[in-house]
C-alpha positions in Angstrom: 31.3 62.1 136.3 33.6 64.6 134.8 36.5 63.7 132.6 38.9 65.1 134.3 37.8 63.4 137.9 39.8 59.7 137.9 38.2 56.9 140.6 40.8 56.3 143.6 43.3 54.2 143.2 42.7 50.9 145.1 46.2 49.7 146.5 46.8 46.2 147.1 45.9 44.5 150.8 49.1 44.0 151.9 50.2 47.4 150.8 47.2 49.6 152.3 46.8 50.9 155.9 48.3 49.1 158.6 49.3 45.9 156.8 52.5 46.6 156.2 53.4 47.2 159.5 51.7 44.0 160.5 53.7 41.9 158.0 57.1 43.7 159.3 55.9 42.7 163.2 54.9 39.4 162.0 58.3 38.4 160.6 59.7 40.2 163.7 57.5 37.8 166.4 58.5 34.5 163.7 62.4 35.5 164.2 62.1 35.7 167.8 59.8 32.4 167.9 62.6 31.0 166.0 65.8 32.6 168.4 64.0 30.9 171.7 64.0 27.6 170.4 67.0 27.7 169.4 68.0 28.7 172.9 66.8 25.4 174.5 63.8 23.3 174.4 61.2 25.0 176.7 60.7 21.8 178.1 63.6 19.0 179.6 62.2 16.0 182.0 58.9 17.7 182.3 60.6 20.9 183.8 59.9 24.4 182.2 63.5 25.8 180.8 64.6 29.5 180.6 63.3 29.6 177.3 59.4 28.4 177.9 59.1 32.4 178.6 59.8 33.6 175.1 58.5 30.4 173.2 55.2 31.3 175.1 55.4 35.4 174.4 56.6 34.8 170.6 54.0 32.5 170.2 51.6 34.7 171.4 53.0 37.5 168.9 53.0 35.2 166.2 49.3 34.2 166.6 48.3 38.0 167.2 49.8 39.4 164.3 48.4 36.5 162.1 44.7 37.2 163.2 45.2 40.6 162.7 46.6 39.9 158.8 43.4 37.6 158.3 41.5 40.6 159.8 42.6 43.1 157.7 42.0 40.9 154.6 38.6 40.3 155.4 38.2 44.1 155.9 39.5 44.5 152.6 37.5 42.4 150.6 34.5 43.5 152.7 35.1 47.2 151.8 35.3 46.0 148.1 32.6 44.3 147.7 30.5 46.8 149.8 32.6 49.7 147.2 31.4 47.5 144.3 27.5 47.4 145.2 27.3 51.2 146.3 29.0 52.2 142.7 26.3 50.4 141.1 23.4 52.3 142.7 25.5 55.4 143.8 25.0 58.7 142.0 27.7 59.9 139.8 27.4 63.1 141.7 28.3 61.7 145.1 31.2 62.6 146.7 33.8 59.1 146.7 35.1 58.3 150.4 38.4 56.1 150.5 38.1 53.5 153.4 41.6 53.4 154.1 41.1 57.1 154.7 38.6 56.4 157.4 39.9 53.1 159.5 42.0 53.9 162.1 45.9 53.1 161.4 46.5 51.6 164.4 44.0 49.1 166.0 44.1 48.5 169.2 45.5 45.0 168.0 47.8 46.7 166.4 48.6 48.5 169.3 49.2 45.5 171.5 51.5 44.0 168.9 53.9 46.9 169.2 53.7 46.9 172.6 54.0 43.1 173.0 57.5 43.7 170.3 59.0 46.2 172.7 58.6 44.3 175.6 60.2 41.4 173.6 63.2 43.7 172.5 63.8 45.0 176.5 63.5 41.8 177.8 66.8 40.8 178.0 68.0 44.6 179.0 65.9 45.6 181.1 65.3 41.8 183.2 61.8 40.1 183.8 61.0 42.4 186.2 60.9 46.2 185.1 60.5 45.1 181.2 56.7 43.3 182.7 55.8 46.0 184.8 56.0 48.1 181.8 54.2 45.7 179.6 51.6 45.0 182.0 51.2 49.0 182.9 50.8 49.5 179.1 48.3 46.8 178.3 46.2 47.9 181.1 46.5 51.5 179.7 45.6 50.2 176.4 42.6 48.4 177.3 41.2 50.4 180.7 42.2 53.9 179.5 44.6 56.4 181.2 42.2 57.3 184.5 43.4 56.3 187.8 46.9 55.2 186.5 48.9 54.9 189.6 46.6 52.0 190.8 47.2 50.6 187.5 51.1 50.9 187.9 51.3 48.8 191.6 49.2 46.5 190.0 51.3 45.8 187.2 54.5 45.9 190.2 52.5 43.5 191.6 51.7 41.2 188.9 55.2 41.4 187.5 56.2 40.1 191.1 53.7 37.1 191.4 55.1 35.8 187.5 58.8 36.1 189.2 57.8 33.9 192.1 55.9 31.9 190.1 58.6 31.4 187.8 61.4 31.6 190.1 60.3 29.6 193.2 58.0 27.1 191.9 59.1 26.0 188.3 62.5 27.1 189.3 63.2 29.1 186.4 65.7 31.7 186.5 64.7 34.8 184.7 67.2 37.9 183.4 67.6 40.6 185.4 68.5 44.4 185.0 71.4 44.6 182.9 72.8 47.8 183.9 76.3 47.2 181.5 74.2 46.6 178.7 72.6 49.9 179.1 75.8 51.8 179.7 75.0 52.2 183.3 77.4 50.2 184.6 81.1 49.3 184.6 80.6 46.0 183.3 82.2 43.7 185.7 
């Protein structure tokens, strides 16, 4: 090794790759966890409430970006400990390769956090409706790739529409609707 040539500088866990942005959307799902029970319990007398919808999606979010900090931790002290064995039998000569460099920044957990977190944040603008449509739409594009996408969109339309009967009709839940003021659309009254 040549005196001039320094070993990489290994960054905290919580500071490297996508972890930070994990912590930021964990704190953002435990906020909103928090906000729908303080709007009502989800349950009264057995019945569902208005807010057993965002107690069930923020506790979804909460448990997703959790797993994914406990994944990335166990990455990280994987790729040490792996680092730490190759140094030992590695030639000085060979060239060093960061891991951070080489792991993808955003997971396809990852992915489905953020997408999960926007559907949170238009829920209440957009209504149950378009906001799941969108979130359904995405996941499946996530997951099944881009190909034969218009099949994917009436079947997120159609989805979104069994959830609002189901919701609506049966446990007699009443879910928020397009909020055209809210958006500047409309005149408000």
């Amino acid at each position: 090794m040549s005196p001039s040539a320094s070993p990489p500088v290994r960054r905290h866990w919580l500071l490297s790759g996508a972890t930070p942005l994990t912590l930021v959307m964990t704190a953002i799902s435990a906020l909103y966890l928090i906000s729908a029970f303080q709007m009502a319990p989800p349950l009264d007398n057995g019945r569902l409430t208005a807010s057993f919808f965002p107690v069930l999606i923020g506790s979804i979010a909460l448990v997703l970006c959790v797993a994914q900090l406990v994944s990335q931790h166990r990455a990280s002290c994987d790729s040490r400990s792996s680092k730490s064995a190759s140094t030992e039998t590695a030639d000085d000569d060979a060239p060093s390769t960061d891991s951070d460099a080489s792991s993808p920044v955003f997971s396809p957990a990852l992915r489905l956090m953020l997408v999960t977190a926007l559907y949170i944040l238009a829920f209440s603008h957009l209504g149950y409706l378009l906001s799941s449509a969108l979130y359904v739409f995405a996941v499946m594009l996530l997951f099944a790739g881009r190909d034969k996408w218009i099949s994917k969109a009436v079947i997120a339309c159609a989805i979104s529409a069994l959830g609002y009967g189901l919701f609506e009709q049966l446990f007699n839940v009443h879910l928020p609707a397009l909020d055209l003021s809210a958006l500047g659309l409309g005149n408000g009254s």
